[in-house]
C-alpha positions as CSV (number, residue, x, y, z in Angstrom):
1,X,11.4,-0.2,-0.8
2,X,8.5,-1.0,1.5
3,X,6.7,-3.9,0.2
4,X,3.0,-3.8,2.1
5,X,1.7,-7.8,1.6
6,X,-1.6,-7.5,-0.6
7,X,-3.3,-11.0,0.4
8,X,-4.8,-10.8,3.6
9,X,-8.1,-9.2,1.6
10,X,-11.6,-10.3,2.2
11,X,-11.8,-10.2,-1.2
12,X,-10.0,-13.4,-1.9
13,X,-11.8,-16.2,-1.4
14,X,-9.7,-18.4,0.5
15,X,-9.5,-15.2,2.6
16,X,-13.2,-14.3,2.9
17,X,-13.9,-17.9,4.2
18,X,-11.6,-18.0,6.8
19,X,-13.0,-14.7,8.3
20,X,-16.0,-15.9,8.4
21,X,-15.5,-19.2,9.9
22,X,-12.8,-18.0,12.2
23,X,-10.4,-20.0,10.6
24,X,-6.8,-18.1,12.8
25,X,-4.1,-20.4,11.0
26,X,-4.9,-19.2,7.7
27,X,-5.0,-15.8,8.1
28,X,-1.5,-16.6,10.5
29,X,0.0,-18.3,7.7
30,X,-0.8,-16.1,4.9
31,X,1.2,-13.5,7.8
32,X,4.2,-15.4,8.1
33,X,4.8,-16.5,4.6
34,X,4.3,-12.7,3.5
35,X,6.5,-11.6,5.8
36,X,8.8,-14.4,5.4
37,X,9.1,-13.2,1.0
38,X,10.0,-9.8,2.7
39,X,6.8,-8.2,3.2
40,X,7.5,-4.9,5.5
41,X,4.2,-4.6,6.4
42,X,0.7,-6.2,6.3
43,X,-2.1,-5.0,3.9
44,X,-5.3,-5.8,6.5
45,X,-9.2,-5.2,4.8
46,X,-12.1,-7.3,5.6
47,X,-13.7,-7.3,2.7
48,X,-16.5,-6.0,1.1
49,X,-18.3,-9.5,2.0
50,X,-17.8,-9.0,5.7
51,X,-21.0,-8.7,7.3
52,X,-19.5,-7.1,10.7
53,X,-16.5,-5.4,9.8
54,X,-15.7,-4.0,13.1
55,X,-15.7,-7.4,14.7
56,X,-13.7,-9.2,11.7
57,X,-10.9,-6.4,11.5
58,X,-10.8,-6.5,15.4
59,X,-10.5,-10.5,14.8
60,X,-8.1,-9.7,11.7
61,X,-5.5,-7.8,13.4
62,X,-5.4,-9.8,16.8
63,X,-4.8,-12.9,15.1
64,X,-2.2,-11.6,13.0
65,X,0.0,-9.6,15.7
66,X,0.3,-12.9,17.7
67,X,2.5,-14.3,15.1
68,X,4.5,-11.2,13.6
69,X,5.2,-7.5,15.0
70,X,5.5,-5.7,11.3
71,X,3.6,-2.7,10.8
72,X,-0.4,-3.1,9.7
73,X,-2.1,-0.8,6.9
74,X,-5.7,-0.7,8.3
75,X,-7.6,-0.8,5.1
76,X,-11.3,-0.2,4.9
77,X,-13.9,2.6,3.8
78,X,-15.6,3.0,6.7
79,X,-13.6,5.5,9.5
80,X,-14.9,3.3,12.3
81,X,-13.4,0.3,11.1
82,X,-10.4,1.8,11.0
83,X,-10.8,3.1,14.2
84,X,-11.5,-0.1,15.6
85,X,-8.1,-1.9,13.5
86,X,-5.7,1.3,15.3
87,X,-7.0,0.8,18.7
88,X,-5.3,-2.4,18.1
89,X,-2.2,-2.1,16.7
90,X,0.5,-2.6,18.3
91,X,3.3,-0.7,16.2
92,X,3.0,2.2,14.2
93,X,0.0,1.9,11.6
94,X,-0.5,3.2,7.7
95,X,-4.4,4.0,6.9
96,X,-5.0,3.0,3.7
97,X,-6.5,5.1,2.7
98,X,-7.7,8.8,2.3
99,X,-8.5,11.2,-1.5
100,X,-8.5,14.7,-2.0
101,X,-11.8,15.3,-0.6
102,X,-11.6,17.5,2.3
103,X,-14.2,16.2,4.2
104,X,-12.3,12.8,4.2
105,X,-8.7,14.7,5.0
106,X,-9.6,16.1,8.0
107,X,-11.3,12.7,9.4
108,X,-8.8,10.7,8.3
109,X,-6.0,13.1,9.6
110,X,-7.8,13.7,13.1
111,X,-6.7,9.4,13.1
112,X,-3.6,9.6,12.0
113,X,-2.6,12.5,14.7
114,X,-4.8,10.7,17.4
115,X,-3.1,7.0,16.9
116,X,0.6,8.3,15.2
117,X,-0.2,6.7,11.9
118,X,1.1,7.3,8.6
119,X,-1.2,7.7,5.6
120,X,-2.0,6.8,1.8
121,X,-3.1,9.2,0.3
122,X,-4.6,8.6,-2.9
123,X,-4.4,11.2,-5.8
124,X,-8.4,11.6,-6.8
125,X,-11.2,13.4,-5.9
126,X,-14.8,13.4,-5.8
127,X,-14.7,14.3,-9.7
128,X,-12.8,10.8,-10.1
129,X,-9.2,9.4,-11.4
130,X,-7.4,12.4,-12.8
131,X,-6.1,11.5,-16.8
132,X,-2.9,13.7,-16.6
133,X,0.1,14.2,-14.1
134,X,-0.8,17.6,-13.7
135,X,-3.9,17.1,-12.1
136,X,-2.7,14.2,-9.7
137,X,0.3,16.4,-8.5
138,X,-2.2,19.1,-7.9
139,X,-4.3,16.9,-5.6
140,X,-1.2,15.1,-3.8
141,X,0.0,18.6,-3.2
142,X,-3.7,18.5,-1.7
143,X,-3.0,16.2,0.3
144,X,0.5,17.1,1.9
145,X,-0.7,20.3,2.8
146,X,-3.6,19.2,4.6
147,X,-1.5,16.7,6.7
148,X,0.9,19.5,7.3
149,X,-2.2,20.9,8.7
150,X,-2.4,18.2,11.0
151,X,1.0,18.2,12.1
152,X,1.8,15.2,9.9
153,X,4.8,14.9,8.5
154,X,5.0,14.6,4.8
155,X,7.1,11.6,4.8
156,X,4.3,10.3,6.7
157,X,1.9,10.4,3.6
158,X,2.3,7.6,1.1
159,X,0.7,9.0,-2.1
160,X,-0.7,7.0,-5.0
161,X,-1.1,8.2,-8.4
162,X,-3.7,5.3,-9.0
163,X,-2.9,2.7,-11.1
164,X,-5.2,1.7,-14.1
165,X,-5.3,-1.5,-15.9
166,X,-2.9,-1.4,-19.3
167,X,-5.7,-3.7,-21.2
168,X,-8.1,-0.2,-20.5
169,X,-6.3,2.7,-19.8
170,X,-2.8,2.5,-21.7
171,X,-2.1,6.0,-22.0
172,X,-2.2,6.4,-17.9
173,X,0.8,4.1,-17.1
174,X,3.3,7.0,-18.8
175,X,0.9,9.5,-16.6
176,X,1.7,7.4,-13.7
177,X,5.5,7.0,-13.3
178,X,5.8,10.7,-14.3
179,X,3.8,11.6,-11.3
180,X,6.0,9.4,-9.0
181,X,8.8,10.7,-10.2
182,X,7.7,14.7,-9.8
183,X,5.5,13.6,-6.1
184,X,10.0,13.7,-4.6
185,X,9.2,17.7,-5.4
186,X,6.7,18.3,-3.4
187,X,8.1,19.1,-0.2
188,X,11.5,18.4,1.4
189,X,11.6,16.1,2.7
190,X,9.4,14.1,-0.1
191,X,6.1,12.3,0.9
192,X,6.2,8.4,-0.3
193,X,5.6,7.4,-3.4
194,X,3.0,4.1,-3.3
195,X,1.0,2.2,-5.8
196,X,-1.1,-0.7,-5.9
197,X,0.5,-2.8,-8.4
198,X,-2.0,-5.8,-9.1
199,X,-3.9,-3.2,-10.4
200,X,-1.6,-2.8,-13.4
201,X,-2.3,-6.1,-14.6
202,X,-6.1,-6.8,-13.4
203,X,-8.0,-8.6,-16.3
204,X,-4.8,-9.0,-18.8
205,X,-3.3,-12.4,-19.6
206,X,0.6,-12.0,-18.3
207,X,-0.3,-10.5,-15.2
208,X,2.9,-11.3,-13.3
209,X,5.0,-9.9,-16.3
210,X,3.2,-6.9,-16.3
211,X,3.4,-6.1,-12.8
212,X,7.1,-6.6,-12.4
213,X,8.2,-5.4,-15.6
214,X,5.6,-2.1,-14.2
215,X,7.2,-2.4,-10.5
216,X,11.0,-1.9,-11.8
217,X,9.6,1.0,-14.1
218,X,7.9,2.5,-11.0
219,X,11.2,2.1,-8.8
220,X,13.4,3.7,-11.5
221,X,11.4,6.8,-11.3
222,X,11.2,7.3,-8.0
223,X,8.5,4.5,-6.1
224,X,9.4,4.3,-2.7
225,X,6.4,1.0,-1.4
226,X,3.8,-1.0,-3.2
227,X,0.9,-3.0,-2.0
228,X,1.5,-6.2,-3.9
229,X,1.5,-9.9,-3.7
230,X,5.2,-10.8,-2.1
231,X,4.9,-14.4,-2.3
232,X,5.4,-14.1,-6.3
233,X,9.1,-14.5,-6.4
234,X,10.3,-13.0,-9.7
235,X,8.2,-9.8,-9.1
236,X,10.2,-9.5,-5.4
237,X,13.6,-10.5,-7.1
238,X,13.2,-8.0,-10.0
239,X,12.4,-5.3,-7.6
240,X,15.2,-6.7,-5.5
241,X,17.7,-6.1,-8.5
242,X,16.2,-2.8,-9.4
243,X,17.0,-1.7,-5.9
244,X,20.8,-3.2,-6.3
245,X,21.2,-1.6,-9.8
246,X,20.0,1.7,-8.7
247,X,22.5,1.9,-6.0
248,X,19.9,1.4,-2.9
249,X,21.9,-2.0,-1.8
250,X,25.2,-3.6,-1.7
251,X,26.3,-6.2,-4.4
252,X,27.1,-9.8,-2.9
253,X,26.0,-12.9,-4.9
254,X,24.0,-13.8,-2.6
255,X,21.4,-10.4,-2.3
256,X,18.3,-11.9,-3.0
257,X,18.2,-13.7,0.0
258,X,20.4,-11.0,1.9
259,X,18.0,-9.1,1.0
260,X,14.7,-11.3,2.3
261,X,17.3,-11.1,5.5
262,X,17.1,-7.8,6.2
């Protein structure tokens, strides 16, 4: 599983404040702790505060590659932001993110080829968040196909069904894990399967227990990385033990932290 650290987001607070004041050791910290819970990669947006983005995600990733070397997913709307983040980067990059929309592929893609990145590629449209599985497989098989256009390879692309909140949209989680589990059939090899998990939960009570009881669900049907918050330590260890149950590790009594050792 490829856990992609969530907090290094100008829209937290703590966050937003220390890109605007400069402030390197807590965006180094929140680094180094993520990666130290077992964070594979670094989840790296500016914020929709930010009022130069290109200078704070140039700031953003230089501070952070000075203390780790783990991959960056260059987050941001704006292409030349991202542009500005992968000029940067020292090891391989994920954008986060592209839709459907073909105008947005083919920019997108013409980054990925040019900087050797891979790609999330999320399973909507101009029309909005599909409400079956149907319609999100037609629009990641969308997707693949246009980064097969591109020369990408499909286990390159990291699609996302989009997760909804339960407290709004119950009816969608069902839609979601079926369309992780039928994304494997797209191609061979599979694209990635990704979601943003915190978005399970947003604006219920139990947050944490809905996002791992939601994050072992997604892994039994077939999720291969989430963006999520690593330092909560029963959502890592149940995703942890999912991954041991499911055969994907080795039993010891010790894998929890073998596994934060890997």
């Amino acid at each position: 599983m490829i856990v992609i650290g969530e907090l290094i987001n100008g829209m937290y607070k703590d966050v937003r404040k220390a890109i605007a004041n400069k402030e390197t050791d807590v965006i180094q910290h929140l680094a180094e702790d993520q990666v130290k819970a077992g964070a594979k990669a670094l989840d790296v947006n500016t914020g929709p505060f930010s009022k130069n983005p290109k200078d704070d995600m140039k700031w953003l990733v230089e501070s952070i590659q000075k203390v780790t070397d783990v991959s960056l997913s260059i987050d941001s709307t704006k292409f030349d932001v991202i542009e500005e983040g992968l000029k940067l980067t020292k090891n391989r990059a994920i954008i986060n993110s592209t839709n459907a929309d073909d105008e947005k592929m083919s920019r997108i893609f013409e980054l990925a080829k040019k900087y050797n990145t891979q790609v999330i590629g999320l399973t909507t449209d101009k029309s909005g968040i599909p409400n079956s599985k149907e319609k999100r497989l037609e629009l990641a098989a969308t997707i693949v196909a246009k980064a097969m256009d591109y020369g990408i390879n499909a286990e390159d692309i990291f699609l996302d069904p989009i997760v909804l909140p339960v407290n709004v949209a119950q009816s969608q989680g069902i839609e979601v894990l079926e369309s992780i589990r039928e994304f494997r059939h797209l191609s061979d090899p599979a694209p990635n399967a990704i979601v943003g998990l915190s978005n399970a939960s947003q604006g219920t009570k139990f947050r944490s227990l809905v996002n791992r009881t939601f994050l072992v669900m997604a892994v039994a049907n077939g999720l291969t990385a989430a963006i999520l918050d690593p330092l909560d330590k029963e959502l890592m260890d149940a995703m942890i033990a999912a991954e041991l149950i499911l055969n994907k590790t080795i039993y010891c009594d010790s894998f929890l932290d073998a596994y934060r050792k890997r």
